[in-house]
C-alpha positions in Angstrom: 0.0 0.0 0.0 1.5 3.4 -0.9 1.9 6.0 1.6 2.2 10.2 1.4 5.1 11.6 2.0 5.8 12.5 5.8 6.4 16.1 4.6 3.2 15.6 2.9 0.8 14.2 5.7 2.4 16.8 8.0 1.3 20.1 5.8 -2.2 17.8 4.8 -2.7 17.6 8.3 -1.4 21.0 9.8 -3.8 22.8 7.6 -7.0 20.3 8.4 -6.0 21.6 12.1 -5.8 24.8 10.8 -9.2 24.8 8.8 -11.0 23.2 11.9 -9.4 26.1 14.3 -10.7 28.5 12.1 -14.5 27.0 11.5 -14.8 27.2 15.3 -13.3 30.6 16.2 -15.6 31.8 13.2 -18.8 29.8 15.3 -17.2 31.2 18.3 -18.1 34.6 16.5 -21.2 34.2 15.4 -22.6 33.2 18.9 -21.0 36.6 19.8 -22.9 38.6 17.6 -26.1 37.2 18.4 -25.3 38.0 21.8 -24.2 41.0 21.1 -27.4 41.8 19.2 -29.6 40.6 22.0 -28.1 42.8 24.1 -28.3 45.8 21.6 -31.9 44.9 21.4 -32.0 45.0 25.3 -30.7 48.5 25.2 -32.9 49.7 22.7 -36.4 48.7 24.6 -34.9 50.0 27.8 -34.2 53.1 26.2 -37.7 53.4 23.9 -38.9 53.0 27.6 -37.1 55.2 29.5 -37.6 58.0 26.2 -41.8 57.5 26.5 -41.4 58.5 30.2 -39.5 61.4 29.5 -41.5 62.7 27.1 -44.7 62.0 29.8 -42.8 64.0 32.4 -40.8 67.0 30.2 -43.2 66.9 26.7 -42.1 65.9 23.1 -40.8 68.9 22.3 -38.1 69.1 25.0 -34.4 68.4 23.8 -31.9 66.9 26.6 -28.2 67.5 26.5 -27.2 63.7 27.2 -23.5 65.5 28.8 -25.1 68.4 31.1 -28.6 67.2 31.8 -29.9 70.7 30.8 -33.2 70.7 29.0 -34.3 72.9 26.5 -37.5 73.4 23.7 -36.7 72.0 20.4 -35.8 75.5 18.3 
C-alpha cells in the first residue's frame, strides 16, 4: 500500500488543524454577535422605555443634553 510523504501528511494535516481552528473561532463569533445583538436589542427597549417616560414628564418637544442634563424646547 502506498503512503504520502511524511512532509506531505504533516502540511495535509497541519492545515485540516488549521481549517478546523478556524471553523470554530468563526462559530465562536457568530454566537457573539447574536449575543451581542440581544443585548443591543435589550438596550434599545430600555431606552424606547425610558424615552416615553421622558417625554410624559418633560413633553415631546423638550431636547436633553445627554453631557449636562440641561433641558431645553426644540428650536
Amino acid at each position: 500500500m502506498e503512503h504520502l510523504e511524511k512532509q506531505e501528511l504533516e502540511n495535509l494535516q497541519e492545515l485540516n488543524g488549521n481549517f478546523v481552528k478556524l471553523k470554530t473561532q468563526l462559530g465562536d463569533l457568530e454566537l457573539q454577535k447574536h449575543l451581542i445583538i440581544e443585548q443591543v436589542q435589550s438596550v434599545r427597549a430600555n431606552f424606547a422605555t425610558m424615552e416615553k417616560d421622558l417625554i410624559e414628564k418633560y413633553g415631546e418637544n423638550t431636547v436633553i443634553n445627554l453631557q449636562t442634563g440641561e433641558l431645553k424646547e426644540k428650536e
